[in-house]
N, C-alpha and C positions, 0 to 999 in steps of 0.2 A: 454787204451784197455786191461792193462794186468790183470784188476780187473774184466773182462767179464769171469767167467766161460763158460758159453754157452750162443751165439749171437743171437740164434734162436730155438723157441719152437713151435711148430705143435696143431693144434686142442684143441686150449686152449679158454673157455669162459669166456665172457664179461657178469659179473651180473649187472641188473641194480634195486637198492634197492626199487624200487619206482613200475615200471612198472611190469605188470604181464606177458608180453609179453615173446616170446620162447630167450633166452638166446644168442645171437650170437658166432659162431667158427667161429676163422681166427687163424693168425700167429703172437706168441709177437717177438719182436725183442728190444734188446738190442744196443746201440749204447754209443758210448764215454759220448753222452749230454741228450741223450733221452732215454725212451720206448716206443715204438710202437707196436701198437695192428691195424695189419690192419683185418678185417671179410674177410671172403672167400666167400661173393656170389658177383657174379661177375658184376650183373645188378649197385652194388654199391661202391664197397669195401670201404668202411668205414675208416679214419683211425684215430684213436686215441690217441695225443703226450702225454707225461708226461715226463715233461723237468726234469732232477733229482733235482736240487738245489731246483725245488716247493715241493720234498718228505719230509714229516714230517715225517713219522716213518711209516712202512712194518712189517707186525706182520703174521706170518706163521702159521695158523688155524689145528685145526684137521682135521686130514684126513680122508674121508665118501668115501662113496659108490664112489659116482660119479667123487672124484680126491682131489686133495690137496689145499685148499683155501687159496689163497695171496689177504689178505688188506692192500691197500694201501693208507693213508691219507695225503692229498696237504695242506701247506700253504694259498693256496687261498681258502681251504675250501670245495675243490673235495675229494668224497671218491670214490674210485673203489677197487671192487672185481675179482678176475680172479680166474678159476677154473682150475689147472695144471694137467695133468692127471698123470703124473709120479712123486711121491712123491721125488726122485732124482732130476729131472725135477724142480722144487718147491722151493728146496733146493736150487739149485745153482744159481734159481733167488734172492732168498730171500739175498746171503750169496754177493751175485756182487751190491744188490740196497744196502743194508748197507751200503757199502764202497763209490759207485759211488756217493751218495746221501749225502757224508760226508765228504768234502775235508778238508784235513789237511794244505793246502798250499791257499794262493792267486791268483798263477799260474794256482790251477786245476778250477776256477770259468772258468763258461760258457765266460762270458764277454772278456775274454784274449783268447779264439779263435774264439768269432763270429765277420763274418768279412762280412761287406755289402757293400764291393765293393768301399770302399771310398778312395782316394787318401789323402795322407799327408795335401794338404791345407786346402782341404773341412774338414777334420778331426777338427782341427786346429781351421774350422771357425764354426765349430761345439758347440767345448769346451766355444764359445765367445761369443755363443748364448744368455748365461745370465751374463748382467755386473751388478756386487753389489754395484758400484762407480756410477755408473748410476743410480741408484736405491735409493739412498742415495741421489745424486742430484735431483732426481726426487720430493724426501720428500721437499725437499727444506730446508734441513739443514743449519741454516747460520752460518758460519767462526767466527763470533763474539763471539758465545756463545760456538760453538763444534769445534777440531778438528782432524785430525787422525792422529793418535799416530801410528810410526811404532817399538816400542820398543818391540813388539813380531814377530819383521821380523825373528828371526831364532828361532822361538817358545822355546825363551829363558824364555820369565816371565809362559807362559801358553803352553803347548804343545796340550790341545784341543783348543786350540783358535785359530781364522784366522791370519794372519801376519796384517791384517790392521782393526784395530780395531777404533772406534772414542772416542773419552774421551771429558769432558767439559773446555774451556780455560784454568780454576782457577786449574786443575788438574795438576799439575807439575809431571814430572817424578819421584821425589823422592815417592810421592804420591802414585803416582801409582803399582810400584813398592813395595810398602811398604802396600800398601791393600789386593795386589796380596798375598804377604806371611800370611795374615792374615785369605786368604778364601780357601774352599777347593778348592784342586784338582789348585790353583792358580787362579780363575776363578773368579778375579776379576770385581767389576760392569763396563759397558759397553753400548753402547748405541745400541737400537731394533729398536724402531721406533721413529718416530720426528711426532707431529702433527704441520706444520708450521702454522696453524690457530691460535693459542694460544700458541706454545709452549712449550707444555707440551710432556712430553716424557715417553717412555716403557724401562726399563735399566733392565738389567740379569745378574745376578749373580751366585755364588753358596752357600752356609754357611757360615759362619763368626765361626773361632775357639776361640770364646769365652767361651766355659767349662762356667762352673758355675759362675766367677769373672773375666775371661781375657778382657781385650781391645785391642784396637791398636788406635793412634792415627792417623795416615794417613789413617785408614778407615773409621771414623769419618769425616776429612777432605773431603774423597771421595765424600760419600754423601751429603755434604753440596754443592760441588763442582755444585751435578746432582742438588739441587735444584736452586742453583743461576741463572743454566742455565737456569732456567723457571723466567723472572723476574714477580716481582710480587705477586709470591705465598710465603706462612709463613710458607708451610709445605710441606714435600711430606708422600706417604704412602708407606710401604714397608710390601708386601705381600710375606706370605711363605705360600708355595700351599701344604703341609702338614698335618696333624693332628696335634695338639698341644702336642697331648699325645708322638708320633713320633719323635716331635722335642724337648721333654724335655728330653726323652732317651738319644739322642744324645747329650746331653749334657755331660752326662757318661763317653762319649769315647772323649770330648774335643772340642764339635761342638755346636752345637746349633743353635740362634738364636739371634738376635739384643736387644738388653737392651736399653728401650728407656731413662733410666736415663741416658745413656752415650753418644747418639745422640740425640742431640738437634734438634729441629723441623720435628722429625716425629710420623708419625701412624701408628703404628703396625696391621697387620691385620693375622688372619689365615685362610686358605680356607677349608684344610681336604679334598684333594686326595690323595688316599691309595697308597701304595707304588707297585714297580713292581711285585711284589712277591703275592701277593691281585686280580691283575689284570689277572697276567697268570690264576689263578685258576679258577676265574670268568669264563673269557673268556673258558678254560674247560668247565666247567661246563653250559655253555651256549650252547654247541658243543656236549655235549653229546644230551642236548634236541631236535637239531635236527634231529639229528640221529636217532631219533626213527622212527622206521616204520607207526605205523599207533596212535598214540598219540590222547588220549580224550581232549578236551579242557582246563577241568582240569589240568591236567599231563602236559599239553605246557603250560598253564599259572604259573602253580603253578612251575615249574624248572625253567623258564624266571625269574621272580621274588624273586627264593632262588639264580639264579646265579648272583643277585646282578649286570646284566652288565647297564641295564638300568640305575640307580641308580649311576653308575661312571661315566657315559657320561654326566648326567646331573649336577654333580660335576665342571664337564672339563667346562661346556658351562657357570655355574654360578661365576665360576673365571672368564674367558670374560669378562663375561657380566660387572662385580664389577671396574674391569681394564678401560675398555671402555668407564664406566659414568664418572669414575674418570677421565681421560682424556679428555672426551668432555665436559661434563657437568660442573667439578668440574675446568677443568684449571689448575689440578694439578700433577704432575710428579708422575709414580711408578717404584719402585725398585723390580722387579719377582727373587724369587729364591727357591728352593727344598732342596735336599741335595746335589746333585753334578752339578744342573745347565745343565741339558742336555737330559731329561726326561718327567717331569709335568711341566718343564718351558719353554721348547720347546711345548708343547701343550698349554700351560696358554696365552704365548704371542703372538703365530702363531692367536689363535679363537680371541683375543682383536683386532690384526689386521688388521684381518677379517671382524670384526664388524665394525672399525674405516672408513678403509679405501676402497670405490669403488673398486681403483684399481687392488687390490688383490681378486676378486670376479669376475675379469677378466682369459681368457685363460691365456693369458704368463704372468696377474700377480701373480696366483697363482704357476706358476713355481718359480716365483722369491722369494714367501713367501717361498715355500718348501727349494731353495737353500739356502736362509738368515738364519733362524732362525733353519734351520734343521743339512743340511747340512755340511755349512760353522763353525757354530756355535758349531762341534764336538757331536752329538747324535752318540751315539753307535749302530751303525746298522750292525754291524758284529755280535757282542753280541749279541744285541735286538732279531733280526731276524734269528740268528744259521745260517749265511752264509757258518762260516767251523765249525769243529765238534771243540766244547766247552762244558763249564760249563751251562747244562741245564735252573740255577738257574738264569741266568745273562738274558735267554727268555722273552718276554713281551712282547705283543702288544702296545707300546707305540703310533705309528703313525697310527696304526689302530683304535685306539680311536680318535684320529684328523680326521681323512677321516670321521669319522662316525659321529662326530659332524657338519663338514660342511654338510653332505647328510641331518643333520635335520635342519639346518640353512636350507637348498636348498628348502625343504617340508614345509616352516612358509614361507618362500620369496622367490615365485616358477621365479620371473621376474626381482628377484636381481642380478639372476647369469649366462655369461655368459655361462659356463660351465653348463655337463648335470651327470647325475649320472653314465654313461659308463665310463666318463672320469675318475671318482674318484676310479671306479673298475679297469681300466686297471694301473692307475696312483700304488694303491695297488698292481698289480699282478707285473707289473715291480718293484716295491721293494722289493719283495723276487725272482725273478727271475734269479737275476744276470746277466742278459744279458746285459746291457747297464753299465758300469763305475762311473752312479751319485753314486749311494749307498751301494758302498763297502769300507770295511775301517770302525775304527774307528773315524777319524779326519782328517781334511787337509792335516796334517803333514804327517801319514800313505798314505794317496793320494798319494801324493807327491813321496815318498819313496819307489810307487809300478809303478811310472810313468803313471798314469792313464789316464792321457790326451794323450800321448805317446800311449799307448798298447789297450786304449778303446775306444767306442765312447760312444758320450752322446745323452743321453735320449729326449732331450729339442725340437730338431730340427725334429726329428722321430714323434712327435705329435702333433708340430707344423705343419707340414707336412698335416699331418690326419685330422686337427684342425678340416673341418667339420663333422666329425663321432662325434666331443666331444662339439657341439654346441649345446642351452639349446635354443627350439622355442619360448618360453614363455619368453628372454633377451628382454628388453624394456633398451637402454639404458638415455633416460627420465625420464622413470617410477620412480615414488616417492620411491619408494622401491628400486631402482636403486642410487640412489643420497641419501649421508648422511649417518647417524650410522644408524646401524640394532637394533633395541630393543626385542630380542625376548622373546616370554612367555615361562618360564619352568617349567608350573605347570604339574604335574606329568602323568595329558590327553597328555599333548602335546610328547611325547615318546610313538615310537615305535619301534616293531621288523625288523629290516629292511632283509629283504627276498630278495633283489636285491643281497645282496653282502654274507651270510648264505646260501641262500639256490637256488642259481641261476643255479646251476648244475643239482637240481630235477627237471629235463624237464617232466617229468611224473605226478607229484606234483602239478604245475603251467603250462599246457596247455596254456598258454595266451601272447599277446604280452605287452608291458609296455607303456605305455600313449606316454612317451616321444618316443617312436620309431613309433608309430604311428602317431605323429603328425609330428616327422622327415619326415615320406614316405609321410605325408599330403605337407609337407613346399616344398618336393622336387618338386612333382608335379605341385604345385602352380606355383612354379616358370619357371617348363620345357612349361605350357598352357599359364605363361606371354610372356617367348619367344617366341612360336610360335605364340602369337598374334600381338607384335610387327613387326616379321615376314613377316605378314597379311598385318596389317597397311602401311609395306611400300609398298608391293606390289599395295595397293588400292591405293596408291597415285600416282603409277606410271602409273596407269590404268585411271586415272584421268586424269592426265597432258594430256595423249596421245589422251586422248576423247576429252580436249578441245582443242586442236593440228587440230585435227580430223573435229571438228566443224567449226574454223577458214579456213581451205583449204576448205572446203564444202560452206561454205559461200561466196566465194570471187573467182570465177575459176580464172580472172587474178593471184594469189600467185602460182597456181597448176605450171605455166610457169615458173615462177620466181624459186618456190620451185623445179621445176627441171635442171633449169640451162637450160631451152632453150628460143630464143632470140625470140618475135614478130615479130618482122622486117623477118622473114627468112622463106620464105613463102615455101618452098620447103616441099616436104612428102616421107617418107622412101617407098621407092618401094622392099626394100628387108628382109625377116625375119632375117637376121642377123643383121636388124638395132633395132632388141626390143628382141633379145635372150640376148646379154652378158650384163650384170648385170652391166661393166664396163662403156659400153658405152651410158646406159641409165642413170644410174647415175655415170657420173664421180666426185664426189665428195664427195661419199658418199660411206661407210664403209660398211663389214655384219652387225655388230650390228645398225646402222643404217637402213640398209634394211630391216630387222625384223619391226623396231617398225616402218619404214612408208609404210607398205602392201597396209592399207588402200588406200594409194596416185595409188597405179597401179589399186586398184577395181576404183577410181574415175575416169581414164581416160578412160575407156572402153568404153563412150559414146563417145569418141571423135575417138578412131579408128576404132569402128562400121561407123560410117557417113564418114570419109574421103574416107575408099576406103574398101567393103563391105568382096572383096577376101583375104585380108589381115589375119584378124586374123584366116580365116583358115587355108592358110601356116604356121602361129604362131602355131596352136592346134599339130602341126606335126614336127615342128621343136624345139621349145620352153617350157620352161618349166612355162614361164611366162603366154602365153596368158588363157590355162582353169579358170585364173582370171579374163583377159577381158572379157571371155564370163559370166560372172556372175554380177548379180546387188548389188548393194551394201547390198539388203538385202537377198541375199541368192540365189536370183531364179534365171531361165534363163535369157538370155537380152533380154530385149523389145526395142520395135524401139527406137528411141531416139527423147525427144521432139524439140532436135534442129533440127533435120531434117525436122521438119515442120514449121518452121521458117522462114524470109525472109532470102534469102541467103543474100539480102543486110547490114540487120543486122549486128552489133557490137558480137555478139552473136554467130550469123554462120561463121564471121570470125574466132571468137575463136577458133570454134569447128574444122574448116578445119585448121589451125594451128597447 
């Protein structure tokens, strides 16, 4: 709070870039975690958050006629204007979101004081949400060929790396250890995914410091190690998701790349995704296109296509894809690495995954992709995303090109995926948000060291929670496209601009609702008209049973005696209207809800206390709340005499009725 110059500003306007509509005044407000723009008319008050850790950058406009213009640019790709009227006023917002919007500490992240009310265990059971031991089991890794190595329990060999990592049997510690020193950053290969159909496997790495001539033999060894564990195969293929131009550079400075004269049975492959530095600009330059007000088709198409973003997504998805055949197709093991193994190989192997396996094309298993291969695995997401105020240069939408690659996976195989595209959007807004504990931090280790399981909660359970707001109505889990590798086409038609997650804030722009929310408000309805018809259904059955209930006592007036528990033999007749008023004592045996459903039984004896004794049920009309049913026929109308009274009294019949 002591970074708040002033907590509250008066008659300040909300511009909205898009609408031509009158500008709204309300009151900003400032707070520890937020800005708040509530409008002052009252039929609505509007109010408007802007959580600080989504501030990208606050640029303080000239000052016009009408006040002092603050733009403000989000993370998630929101722009807003406010129009201050006191150039002081302006200032001292501008000079509090700077700071607010830039923590220098861990402590000041949102996440270390949002607090939802959770008790220590639920917290706890929170954190347990996603097991990667589980998940591993799940592959069906077998113990023969792999198993887990804890020699980076005190992120002694790798400090981005998880403490439980899997290695293949043949990999002895010395091994391992001795690769480790050979690759950058330590990040030695390791095992991603296991396909138990074949065998074949996805291993991550980072650079090998081979310079121009080095070796190592235990990383040699390594490799040979990851191919044995596929039996069968003569080769594997070891992909660097690089430019080749990129990683002959690197050689300069001592890095490189694999020399297949020196490892025996592999295939070197290059892929040629650009580095982060490529990426940030792009991704600029993409965002400026938006931006424009009122843009000729020209001018959108022709900035989309100099920002180059298109054209790197379809990079990302054709590594996939190459990973994916090799794997299914070929039966044969790849080795992913970049230059530090936490970047384009965190994108390369998450999308082969993806493609590989169903399960990750699921809700919670695409959580569990995001914690394995992101996560757990050390991606820089303090850096990446400018959590606290850094080196600008270290910025990059890394996982915002992964989200954007599934949304066109999601668009080629609309019935592949349980998931719907709000999920992928919110899934992005909580990674820069800071509000939930997954993705702050460097690495496990830094986790760890900030006690995040301890001070935060996690993400995982909050959406699982929600899960149906993030269901995809078009999930077949059947569907052919459901079951099996994905194969998709990336010829250069099949990419688009995706407007859902750019330009979702221009409400003005896009008037319209989106296929899947409409079919969502379809699916719900569906389901509330299948309820109330089963509803129905039982009702009509209970209308049934009671009609042929109904039928049966109508049919047979000896049961009518029976069904009321009075005896033939007992020739005597009630002379008193308390003997047909208490409900007790005409049916002793029978309950209220029982009395409801046999009504019917009191309209059928009406013909029997008209004939006994005629005075009767009109002491009943007077006393009773029973008889104005006697007086009525079973179909509605007055009583009519009764046919048994014209009967021989000697009849089996007229004794009934005087009974």
């Amino acid at each position: 709070m002591e970074y708040i110059r002033t907590p509250k500003v008066e008659n300040v306007r909300l511009l909205d870039r898009v609408s031509s509509r009158k500008a709204p005044v309300g009151t900003l407000y400032l707070t520890a975690t937020h800005v708040i723009f509530v409008e002052n008319v009252s039929e609505t008050r509007k109010e408007t958050w802007i959580l600080h850790s989504q501030i990208c950058s606050v640029e303080k406009q000239s000052t016009s006629a009408t006040g002092c213009p603050l733009l403000i640019r989000c993370k998630n790709y929101q722009v807003i204007q406010f129009i201050i009227l006191q150039e002081r006023d302006c200032h001292d917002v501008y000079i509090s979101l700077m700071r607010l919007s830039r923590p220098e500490k861990y402590e000041e992240l949102y996440c270390f004081s949002f607090n939802p009310n959770l008790d220590k265990e639920d917290r706890e059971q929170a954190w347990n949400f996603i097991d990667l031991k589980a998940e591993y089991n799940r592959m069906g890794v077998p113990i023969q060929l792999w198993y887990i190595t804890h020699l980076n329990r005190d992120y002694g060999v790798c400090d981005t790396y998880p403490t439980v990592l899997y290695a293949p049997t043949s990999a002895t510690p010395p091994i391992i250890i001795g690769s480790s020193k050979f690759r950058s950053r330590g990040r030695f290969p390791t095992l991603s995914y296991y396909n138990h159909d074949n065998h074949a496997s996805i291993c991550r790495s980072s650079q090998p410091l081979s310079g121009f001539s080095a070796r190592c033999l235990e990383d040699e060894q390594m490799l040979q190690a990851i191919m044995k564990a596929n039996p069968g195969s003569e080769f594997m293929y070891v992909v660097d998701t690089r430019p080749k131009l990129n990683a002959m550079a690197n050689r300069a400075a001592g890095k490189g790349y694999e020399n297949e004269d020196n490892y025996s049975n592999i295939k070197f492959q290059f892929i040629g995704i650009e580095n982060i530095h490529v990426m940030r600009n792009s991704l600029q330059k993409m965002l400026e296109v938006c931006e424009l007000k009122s843009p000729s088709m020209g001018d959108f198409l022709w900035g989309l296509e100099n920002s180059g973003w298109l054209k790197h997504i379809k990079a990302i998805l054709d590594a996939g894809i190459f990973i994916a055949k090799a794997v299914a197709e070929e039966a044969i093991s790849v080795l992913v690495h970049c230059s530090d193994g936490w970047d384009r190989t965190a994108q390369v192997c998450s999308v082969a995954s993806l493609l590989l396996d169903p399960y990750y094309r699921t809700l919670k298993g695409f959580m569990v992709l995001i914690e394995k291969d992101w996560v757990s695995f050390g991606h820089k997401f303090n850096h990446r995303y400018n959590h606290l105020d850094g080196d600008p240069k270290e910025v990059s939408p890394v996982i915002d090109q992964f989200i954007e690659c599934v949304w066109h996976l999601m668009e080629q195989f609309p019935c592949a995926f349980e998931y719907n595209e709000r999920f992928l959007v919110h899934m992005h807004n909580h990674i820069y948000s800071c509000q939930y504990g997954n993705f702050i931090c460097n690495s496990q280790k830094e986790r760890r060291e900030q006690r995040t399981r301890e001070r935060t909660h996690s993400l995982w359970p909050h959406m699982w929670k929600n899960s149906t707001d993030y269901m995809n109505p078009l999930y077949r889990p059947d569907h052919s496209q459901t079951q099996g590798v994905l194969r998709p086409d990336t010829a250069p038609y099949c990419f688009k601009f995706w407007r859902g997650m750019y330009n979702r804030f221009e409400k003005g722009l896009h008037p319209r609702q989106s296929v899947i929310d409409f079919l969502m408000a379809v699916k719900e309805e569906t389901q509330q008209l299948e309820e109330d018809l089963e509803i129905h259904e039982e009702k009509i059955a209970k209308l049934e049973k009671l009609q042929v209930k109904h039928n049966k006592i109508k049919a047979n007036p000896r049961d009518i005696n029976k069904h009321l528990g009075v005896s033939t033999s007992d020739n005597s007749i009630a002379n008193t209207p308390q003997d047909y008023t208490g409900t007790a004592g005409i049916f002793p045996s029978c309950s209220s809800s029982q009395l409801d459903e046999e009504s019917s039984v009191l309209i059928l004896t009406r013909d029997t206390l008209k004939s006994s004794d005629p005075d009767l049920s009109t002491n009943s009309d007077q006393e009773s709340g029973v008889a104005d049913l006697n007086c009525r026929s079973p179909s509605g109308g007055d009583s009519l005499p009764s046919e048994d009274s014209a009967k021989d009294p000697d009849s089996d019949e007229a004794a009934n009725s005087a009974a």
